[in-house]
N, C-alpha and C positions, 0 to 999 in steps of 0.2 A: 475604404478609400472614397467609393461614393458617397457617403455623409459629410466627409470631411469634403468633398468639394460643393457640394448644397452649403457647409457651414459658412464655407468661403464665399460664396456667391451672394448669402444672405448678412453676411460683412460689408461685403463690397455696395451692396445696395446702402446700408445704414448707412456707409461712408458718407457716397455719394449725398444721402438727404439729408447728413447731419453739417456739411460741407453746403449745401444750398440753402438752409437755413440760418446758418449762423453770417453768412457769407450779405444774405436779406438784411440782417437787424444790424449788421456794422455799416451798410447803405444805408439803411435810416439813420444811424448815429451819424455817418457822415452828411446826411441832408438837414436834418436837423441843426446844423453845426454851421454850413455854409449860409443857413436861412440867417442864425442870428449874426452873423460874422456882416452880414451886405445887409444886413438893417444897421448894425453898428457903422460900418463905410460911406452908408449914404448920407451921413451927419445929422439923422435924424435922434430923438430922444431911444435910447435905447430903451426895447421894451421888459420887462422881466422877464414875464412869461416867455417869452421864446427862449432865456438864458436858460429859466429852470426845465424847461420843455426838453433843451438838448440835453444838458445836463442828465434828465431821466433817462431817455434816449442812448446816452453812451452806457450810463448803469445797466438797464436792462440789456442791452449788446453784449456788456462784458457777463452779466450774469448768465446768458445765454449760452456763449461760446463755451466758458467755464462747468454750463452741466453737461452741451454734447460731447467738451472732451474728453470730459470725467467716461459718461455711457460707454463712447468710442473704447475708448481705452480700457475700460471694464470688459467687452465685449471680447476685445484683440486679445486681452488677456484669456479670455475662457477658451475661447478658439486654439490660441497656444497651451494649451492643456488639453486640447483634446489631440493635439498634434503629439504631445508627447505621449498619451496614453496609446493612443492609432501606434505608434513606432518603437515602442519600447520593447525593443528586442535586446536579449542578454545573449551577446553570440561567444558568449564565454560557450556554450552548452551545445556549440553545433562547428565551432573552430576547431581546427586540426592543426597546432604548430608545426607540428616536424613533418606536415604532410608537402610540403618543398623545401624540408633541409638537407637535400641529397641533389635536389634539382633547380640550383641556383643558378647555373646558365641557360639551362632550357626557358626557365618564368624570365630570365634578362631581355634573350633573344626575343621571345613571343611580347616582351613592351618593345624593343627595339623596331620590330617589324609592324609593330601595333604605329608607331609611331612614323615610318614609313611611308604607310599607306596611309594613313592622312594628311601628309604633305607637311609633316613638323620636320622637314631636315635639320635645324637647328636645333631642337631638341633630341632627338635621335642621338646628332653629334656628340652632344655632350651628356645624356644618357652614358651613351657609348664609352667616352672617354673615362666617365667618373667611376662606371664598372669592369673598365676593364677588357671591354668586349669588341671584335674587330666587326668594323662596321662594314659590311658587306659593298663595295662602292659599286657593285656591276647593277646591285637593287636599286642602292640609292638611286643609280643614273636613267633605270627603267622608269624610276617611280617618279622621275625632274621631268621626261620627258613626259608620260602619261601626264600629271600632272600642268604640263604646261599648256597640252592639247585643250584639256578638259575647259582648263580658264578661259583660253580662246573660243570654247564652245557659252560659254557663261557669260562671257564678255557683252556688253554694251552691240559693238558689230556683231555679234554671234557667227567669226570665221569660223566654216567648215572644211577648208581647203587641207590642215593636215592631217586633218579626223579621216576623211575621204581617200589619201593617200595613203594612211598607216591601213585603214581598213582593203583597201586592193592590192596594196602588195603582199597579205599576210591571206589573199580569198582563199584559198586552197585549205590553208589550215584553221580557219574559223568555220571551214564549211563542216571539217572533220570532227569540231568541239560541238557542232551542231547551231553553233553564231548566228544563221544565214541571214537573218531578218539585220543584223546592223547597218551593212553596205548598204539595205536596200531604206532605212531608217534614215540615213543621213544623205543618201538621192533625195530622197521626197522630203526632208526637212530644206534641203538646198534650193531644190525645183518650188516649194511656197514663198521660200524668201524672196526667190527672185518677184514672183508673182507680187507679193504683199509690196515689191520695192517700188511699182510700176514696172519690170523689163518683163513685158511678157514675150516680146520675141526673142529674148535670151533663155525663159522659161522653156520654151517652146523649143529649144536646140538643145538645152541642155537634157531633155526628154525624149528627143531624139538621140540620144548619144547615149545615156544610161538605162534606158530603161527597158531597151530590145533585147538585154539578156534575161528577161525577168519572161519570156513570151511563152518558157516552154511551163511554168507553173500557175495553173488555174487561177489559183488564190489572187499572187501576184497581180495576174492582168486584167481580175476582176478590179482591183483596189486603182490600178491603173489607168483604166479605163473611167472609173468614175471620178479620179483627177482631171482627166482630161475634158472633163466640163465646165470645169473653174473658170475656164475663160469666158466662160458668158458673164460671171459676175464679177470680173477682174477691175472694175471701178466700183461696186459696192460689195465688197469681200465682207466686211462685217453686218450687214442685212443680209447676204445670202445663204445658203444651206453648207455650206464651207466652215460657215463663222467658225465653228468650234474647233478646226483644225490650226487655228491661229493665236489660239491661248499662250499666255507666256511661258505655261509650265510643260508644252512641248520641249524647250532648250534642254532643262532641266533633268526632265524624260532622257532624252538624245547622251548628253552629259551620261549621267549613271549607266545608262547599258554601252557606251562605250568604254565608260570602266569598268566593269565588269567584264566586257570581253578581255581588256588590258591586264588586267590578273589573272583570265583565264588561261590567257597565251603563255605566262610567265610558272603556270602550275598551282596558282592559289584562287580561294574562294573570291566568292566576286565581296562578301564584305569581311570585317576581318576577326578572325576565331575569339580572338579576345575581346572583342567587343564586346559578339555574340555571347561569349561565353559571364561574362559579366552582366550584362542584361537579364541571360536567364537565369543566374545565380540570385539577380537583385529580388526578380520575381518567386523564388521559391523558396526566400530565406523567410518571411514570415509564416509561412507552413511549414517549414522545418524546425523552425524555432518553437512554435506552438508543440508540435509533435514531440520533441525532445524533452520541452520542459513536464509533457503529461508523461512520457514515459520515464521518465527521472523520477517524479512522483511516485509512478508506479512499482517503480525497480526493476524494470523490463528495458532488453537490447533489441535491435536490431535482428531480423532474421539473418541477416546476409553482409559481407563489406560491399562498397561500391555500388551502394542499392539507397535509394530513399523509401522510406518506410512507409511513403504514401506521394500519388500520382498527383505531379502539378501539371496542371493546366499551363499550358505556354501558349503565345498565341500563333498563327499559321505563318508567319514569316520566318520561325525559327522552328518550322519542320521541315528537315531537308532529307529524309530519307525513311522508308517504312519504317515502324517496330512491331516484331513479330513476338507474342505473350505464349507462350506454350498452353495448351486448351488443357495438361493434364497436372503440372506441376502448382498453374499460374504463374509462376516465372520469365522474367524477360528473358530473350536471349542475349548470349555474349558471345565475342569470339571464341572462348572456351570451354561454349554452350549453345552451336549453334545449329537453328534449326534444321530438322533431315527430315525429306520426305518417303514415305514407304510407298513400294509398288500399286496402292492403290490411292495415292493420292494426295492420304491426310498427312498433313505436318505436325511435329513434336519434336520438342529438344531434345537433344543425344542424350543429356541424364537422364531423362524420360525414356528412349528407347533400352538404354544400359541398365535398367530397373527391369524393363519386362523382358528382356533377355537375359537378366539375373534370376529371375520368377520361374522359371524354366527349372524341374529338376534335373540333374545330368541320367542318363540309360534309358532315359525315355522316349518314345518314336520322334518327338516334337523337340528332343534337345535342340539348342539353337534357332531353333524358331516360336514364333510366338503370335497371337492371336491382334492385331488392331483393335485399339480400343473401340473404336469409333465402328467398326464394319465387321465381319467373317473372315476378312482378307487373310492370311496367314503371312511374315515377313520375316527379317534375319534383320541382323545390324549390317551384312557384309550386300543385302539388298537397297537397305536407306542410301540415300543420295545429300546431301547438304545443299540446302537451300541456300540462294544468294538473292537479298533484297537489294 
């Protein structure tokens, strides 16, 4: 992927110099042009040489234009061939047909809901309609009003007036998801606007009115406190040491972690599975496809179902929770494999644990117990615990 965007970059440059030169020589064909066209007007003897002068003039323009398009176009070509070479994946060799022919409402509903939470009601609807599927209207109406908040926060004005009410009548239970920083995100987004509007004695009360619940957390009345210097530089905000809290892409900020808490409330991710789930999919289909096609070669399967036969890298915005690798099998864990930890500490998957308490002959002092790999410690399976990441 990085070559291919050097290639492109090194495209776009020719572009650009094949485009400023040729762009040169049809100026001169046209000066050339105009010179003899107002020797002709002024009813003087027309000269030749200025006629054959343009005349060359246009030829070599056209000659010109004619070899950069020809390059250009050579060029666009070869780059579209490295494009198809970079992408040529056969996903005949990593597709699974029948792997949702049992679960055609579940993949319905998860585009329905996909579609939801992006704010396509209209498509939704008619999703909805064409398969069949009953369109949830208590979601839709969640999803009209977040959504309406959100625009309002987007908007031109940037009102925060319903953002601010949905977030305190709901304090109680976004304190409980762990939210707490919203309410206090959209105070201090509200208390700058004022500031940046000029009302700073509006600023100034509405700071007193929200911000004394915030006295009893440190953090809080640190961040608060060094608000409350803005007013020295309340006529040049943008020279002062503030500046940077006035960037446009605060709204934006403000916006998304309000919805986010707004699917919170409702029981869903803050973005949405199927996105997610397609994003990482896009990402790992050309290492699985590589992988498949050597092992097909090979004549060699898979250890395991529901396992890729080698670790993609995904990037950090789509890790949302540990994974635990068993240190004895290498195996990830699953729900039907999941990590236990022994009396002294170390973890291993139950198949792992179920092997060394199969290892055990029976009438021996030691039946049912068995040695940690890792340590001396002696343990049972009825002593391991299951770990919860």
């Amino acid at each position: 992927m990085d070559t291919l965007i050097r290639n492109c970059e090194k495209l776009s440059k020719h572009q650009n110099s094949s485009s400023t030169k040729t762009l040169l020589s049809i100026s001169q064909a046209i000066e050339a042009l105009q010179t003899a066209r107002n020797n002709i007007s002024s009813g003087s003897t027309p000269n030749t040489d200025d006629l054959v002068q343009a005349k060359q003039q246009v030829e070599k323009a056209q000659r010109q234009s004619d070899e950069h398009i020809r390059e250009l176009y050579t060029n666009v070509s070869k780059y579209g061939k490295h494009v198809e070479k970079a992408f040529k994946l056969d996903l005949s060799t990593v597709g699974e047909s029948k792997a949702f022919e049992d679960k055609r409402d579940e993949l319905g509903y998860a585009i329905l809901q996909h579609f939801l939470r992006e704010g396509d009601f209209i498509l939704a609807g008619e999703f909805a309609r064409e398969n069949k599927l009953d369109l949830p209207q208590d979601t839709k109406t969640k999803f009209e009003q977040m959504y309406g908040i959100v625009s309002k926060i987007r908007a031109e004005q940037h009102q925060l007036e319903d953002a601010i009410q949905w977030t305190v009548e709901r304090r109680e239970e976004l304190d409980i998801q762990g939210n707490t920083g919203l309410e206090f995100t959209l105070h201090r987004l509200r208390f700058l606007q004022l500031v940046e509007n000029g009302q700073a004695t509006d600023a100034l009360e509405y700071a007193r009115l929200w911000f004394p619940r915030y006295s009893k957390d440190p953090g809080r009345m640190d961040e608060i406190k060094h608000l409350m210097g803005i007013f020295i530089y309340a006529k040049r905000l943008q020279s002062s040491p503030y500046a940077h809290l006035f960037t446009d892409q605060r709204w934006e900020q403000g916006a998304r972690m309000f919805a986010a808490a707004f699917c919170a409330s409702m029981g869903l991710a803050a973005m949405s599975p199927l996105g997610v789930t397609i994003d990482a999919g896009a990402s790992a289909l050309p290492v699985v496809c590589k992988v498949s096609g050597l092992m097909r070669d090979r004549k060699v399967e898979w250890s395991q179902q529901n396992e890729l036969a080698v670790e993609v890298p995904l990037p950090d915005s789509m890790h949302f929770h540990s994974v635990f690798v068993c240190p004895v099998s290498k195996e990830q864990a699953t729900p039907d494999n999941p990590p236990m930890a022994m009396p002294c500490g170390h973890v291993v998957c139950k198949a792992s644990l179920e092997k060394l308490a199969h290892g055990v002959r029976p009438g021996t002092v030691a039946f049912g117990r068995f040695k940690c790999p890792y340590c001396p410690v002696m343990s049972s399976m009825a002593d391991a615990k299951k770990v919860y990441f």
